[in-house]
C-alpha positions in Angstrom: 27.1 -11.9 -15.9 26.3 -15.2 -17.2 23.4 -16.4 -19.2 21.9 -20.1 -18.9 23.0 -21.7 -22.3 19.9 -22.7 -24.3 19.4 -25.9 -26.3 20.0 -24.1 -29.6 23.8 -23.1 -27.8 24.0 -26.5 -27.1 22.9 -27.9 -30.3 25.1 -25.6 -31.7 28.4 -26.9 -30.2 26.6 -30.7 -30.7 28.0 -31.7 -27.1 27.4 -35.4 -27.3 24.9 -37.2 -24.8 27.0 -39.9 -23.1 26.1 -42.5 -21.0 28.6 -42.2 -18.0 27.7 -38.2 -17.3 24.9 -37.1 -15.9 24.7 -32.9 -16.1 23.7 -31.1 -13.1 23.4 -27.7 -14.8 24.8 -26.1 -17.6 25.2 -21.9 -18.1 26.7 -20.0 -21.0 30.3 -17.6 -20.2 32.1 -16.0 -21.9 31.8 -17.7 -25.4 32.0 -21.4 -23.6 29.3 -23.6 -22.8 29.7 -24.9 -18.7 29.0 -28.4 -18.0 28.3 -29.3 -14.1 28.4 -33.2 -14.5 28.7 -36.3 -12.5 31.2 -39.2 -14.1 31.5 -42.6 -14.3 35.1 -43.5 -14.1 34.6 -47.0 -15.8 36.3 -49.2 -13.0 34.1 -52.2 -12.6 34.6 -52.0 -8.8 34.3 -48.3 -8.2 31.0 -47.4 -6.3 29.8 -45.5 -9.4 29.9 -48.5 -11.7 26.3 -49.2 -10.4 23.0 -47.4 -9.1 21.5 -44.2 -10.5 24.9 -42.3 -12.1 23.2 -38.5 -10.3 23.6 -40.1 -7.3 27.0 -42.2 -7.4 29.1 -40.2 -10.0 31.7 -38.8 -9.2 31.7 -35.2 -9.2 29.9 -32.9 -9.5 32.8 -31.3 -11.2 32.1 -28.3 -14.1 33.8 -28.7 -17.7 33.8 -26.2 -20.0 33.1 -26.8 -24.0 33.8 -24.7 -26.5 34.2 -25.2 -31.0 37.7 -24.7 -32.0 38.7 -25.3 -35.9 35.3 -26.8 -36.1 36.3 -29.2 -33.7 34.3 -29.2 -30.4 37.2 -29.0 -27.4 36.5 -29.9 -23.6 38.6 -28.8 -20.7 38.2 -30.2 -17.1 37.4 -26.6 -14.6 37.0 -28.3 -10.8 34.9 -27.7 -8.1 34.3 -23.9 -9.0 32.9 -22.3 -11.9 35.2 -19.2 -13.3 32.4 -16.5 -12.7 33.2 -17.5 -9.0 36.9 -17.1 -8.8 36.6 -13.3 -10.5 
């Protein structure tokens, strides 16, 4: 079962607020905070370098984020969030 992640879970991990993601959704599982976001790759001819980022990201793609050592870690997940491959 997985919970959505609240803004104190979020303030918690201090996931930064970046200008080239846009997030979709976001749900607690599992001790991780799940990010679904649409990226900017940062190639000044790439369809996403302009427009509204929701809308010409690429993606949506869901990355998880989780402390380590104090250190907050990301890892790249895909198309499909973990509670749907079990």
């Amino acid at each position: 079962m997985r919970a959505i992640a609240t803004e104190e879970q979020q303030t918690a991990l201090n996931i930064p607020s970046r200008s080239n993601i846009a997030v979709a959704d976001r749900q607690h599982y599992q001790g991780k905070i799940y990010q679904h976001e649409k990226r900017r790759c940062g190639k000044t001819a790439c369809r996403c370098s302009e427009g509204n980022l929701s809308k010409v990201g690429h993606g949506p793609y869901w990355y998880a984020y989780w402390k380590e050592n104090g250190r907050l870690r990301s890892q790249y997940i895909g198309k499909r969030p973990p509670w749907e491959l079990d």
